[in-house]
Structure formats: structure tokens, C-alpha cells
Residue frames as a rotation matrix with the C-alpha (Angstrom) as fourth column:
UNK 1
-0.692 0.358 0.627 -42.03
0.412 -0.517 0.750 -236.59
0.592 0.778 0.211 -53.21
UNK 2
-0.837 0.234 -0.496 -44.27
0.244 -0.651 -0.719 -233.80
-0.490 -0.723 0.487 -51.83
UNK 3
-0.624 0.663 0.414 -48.21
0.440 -0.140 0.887 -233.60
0.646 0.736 -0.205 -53.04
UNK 4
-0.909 0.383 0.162 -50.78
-0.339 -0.456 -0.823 -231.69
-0.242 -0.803 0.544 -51.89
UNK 5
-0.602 0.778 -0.179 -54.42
0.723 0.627 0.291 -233.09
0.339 0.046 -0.940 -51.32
UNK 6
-0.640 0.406 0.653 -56.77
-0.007 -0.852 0.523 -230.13
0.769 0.330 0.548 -51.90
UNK 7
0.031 0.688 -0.725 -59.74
0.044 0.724 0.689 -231.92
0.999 -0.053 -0.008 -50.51
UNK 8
0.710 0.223 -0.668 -58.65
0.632 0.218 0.744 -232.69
0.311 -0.950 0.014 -47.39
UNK 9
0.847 -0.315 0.427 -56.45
-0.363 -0.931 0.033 -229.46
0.387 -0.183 -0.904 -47.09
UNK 10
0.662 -0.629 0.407 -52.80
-0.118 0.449 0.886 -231.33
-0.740 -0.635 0.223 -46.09
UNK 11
0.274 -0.856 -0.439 -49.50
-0.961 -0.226 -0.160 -231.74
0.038 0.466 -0.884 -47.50
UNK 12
0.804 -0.130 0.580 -48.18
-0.301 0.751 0.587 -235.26
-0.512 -0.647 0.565 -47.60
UNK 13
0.093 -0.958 -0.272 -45.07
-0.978 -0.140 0.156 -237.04
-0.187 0.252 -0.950 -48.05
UNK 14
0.918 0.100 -0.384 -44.56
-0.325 0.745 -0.583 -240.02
0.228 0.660 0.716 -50.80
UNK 15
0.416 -0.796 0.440 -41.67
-0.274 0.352 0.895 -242.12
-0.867 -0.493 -0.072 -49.72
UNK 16
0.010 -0.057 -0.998 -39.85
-1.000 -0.023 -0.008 -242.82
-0.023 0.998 -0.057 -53.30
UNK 17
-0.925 -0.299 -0.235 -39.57
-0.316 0.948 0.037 -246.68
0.212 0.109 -0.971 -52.12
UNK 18
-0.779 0.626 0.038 -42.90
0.325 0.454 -0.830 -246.79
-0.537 -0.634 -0.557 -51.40
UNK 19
-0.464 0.791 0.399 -46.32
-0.056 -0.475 0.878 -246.32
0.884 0.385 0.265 -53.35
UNK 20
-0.149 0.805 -0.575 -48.51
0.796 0.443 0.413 -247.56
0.587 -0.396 -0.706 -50.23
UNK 21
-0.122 0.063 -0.991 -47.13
0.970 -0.204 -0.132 -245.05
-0.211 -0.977 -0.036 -46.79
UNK 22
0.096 0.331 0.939 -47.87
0.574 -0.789 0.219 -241.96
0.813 0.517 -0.266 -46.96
UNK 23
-0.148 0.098 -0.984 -47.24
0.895 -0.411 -0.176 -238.90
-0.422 -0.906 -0.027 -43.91
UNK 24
0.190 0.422 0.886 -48.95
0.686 -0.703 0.187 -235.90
0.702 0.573 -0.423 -43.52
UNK 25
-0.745 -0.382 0.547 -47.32
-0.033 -0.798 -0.602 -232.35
0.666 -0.467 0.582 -42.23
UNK 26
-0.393 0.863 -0.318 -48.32
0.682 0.506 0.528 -231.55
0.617 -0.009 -0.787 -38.94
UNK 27
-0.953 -0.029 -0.303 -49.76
0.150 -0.911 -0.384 -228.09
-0.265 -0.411 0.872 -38.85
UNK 28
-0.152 0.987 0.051 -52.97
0.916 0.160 -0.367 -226.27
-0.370 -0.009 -0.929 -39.51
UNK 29
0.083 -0.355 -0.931 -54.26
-0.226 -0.917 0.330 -223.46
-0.971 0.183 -0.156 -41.36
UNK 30
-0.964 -0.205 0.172 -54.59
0.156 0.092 0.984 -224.93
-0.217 0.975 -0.057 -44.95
UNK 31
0.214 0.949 -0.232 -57.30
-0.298 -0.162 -0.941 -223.73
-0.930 0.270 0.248 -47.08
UNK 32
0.952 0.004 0.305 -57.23
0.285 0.352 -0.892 -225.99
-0.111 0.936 0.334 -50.48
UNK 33
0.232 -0.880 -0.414 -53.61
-0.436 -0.474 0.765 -226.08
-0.869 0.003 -0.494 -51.01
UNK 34
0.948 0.292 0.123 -52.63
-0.014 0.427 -0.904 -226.34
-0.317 0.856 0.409 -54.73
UNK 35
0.596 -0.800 -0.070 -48.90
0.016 0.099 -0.995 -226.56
0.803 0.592 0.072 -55.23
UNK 36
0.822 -0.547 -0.162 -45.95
0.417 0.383 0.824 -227.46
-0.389 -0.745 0.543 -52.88
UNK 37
0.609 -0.770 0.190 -42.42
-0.353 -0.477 -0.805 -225.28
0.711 0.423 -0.562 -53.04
UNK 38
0.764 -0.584 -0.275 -39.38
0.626 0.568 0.534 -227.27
-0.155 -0.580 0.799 -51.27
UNK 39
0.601 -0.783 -0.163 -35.74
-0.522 -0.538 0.662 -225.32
-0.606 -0.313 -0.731 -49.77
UNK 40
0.342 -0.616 -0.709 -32.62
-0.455 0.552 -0.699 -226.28
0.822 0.561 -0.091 -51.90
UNK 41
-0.740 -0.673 -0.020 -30.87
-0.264 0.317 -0.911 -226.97
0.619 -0.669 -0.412 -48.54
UNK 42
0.230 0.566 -0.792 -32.94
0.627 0.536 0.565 -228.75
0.744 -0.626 -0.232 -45.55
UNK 43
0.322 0.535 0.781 -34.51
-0.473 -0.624 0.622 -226.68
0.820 -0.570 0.052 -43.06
UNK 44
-0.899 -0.364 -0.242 -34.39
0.045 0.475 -0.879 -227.01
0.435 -0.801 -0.410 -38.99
UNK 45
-0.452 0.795 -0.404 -36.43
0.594 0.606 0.528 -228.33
0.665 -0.001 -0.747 -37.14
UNK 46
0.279 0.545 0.791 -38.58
-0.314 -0.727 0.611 -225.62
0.908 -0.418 -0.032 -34.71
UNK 47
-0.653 -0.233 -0.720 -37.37
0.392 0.710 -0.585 -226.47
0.648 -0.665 -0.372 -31.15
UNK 48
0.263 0.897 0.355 -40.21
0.028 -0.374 0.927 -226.13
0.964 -0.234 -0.123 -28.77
């Protein structure tokens, strides 16, 4: 599951087997984010 934490401007990911772990996107550039929109299909990854 995907929530966003206004507050501290970040996106994080809710493992569904898990209430405790929690991981937060890492990018910059949020300003109070209030809603989260997810791809049907899964995305690649940016190769650097």
C-alpha cells in the first residue's frame, strides 16, 4: 500500500505483511503531497 505523509512531504510504502516497516521513495521536490496515483503495469527502473 502507498500513503503519503503530508507533514514530512514523502511517499512511503506499507508492506501488506507488515504494520511496523515502512520505506520511503527516494526523490525530492515534494511540497505537501496529498494523494498517491499507481501504473496498472510496473514501471522500470531509471538506469543511471
Amino acid at each position: 500500500m502507498w500513503v503519503t505523509d503530508t507533514g514530512n512531504n514523502r511517499v512511503l510504502q506499507l508492506p501488506s505483511h507488515s504494520n511496523t516497516t515502512q520505506t520511503a521513495l527516494s526523490f525530492t521536490g515534494l511540497n505537501h503531497p496529498h494523494g498517491v496515483r499507481s501504473a496498472r503495469r510496473r514501471l522500470r527502473r531509471r538506469q543511471r
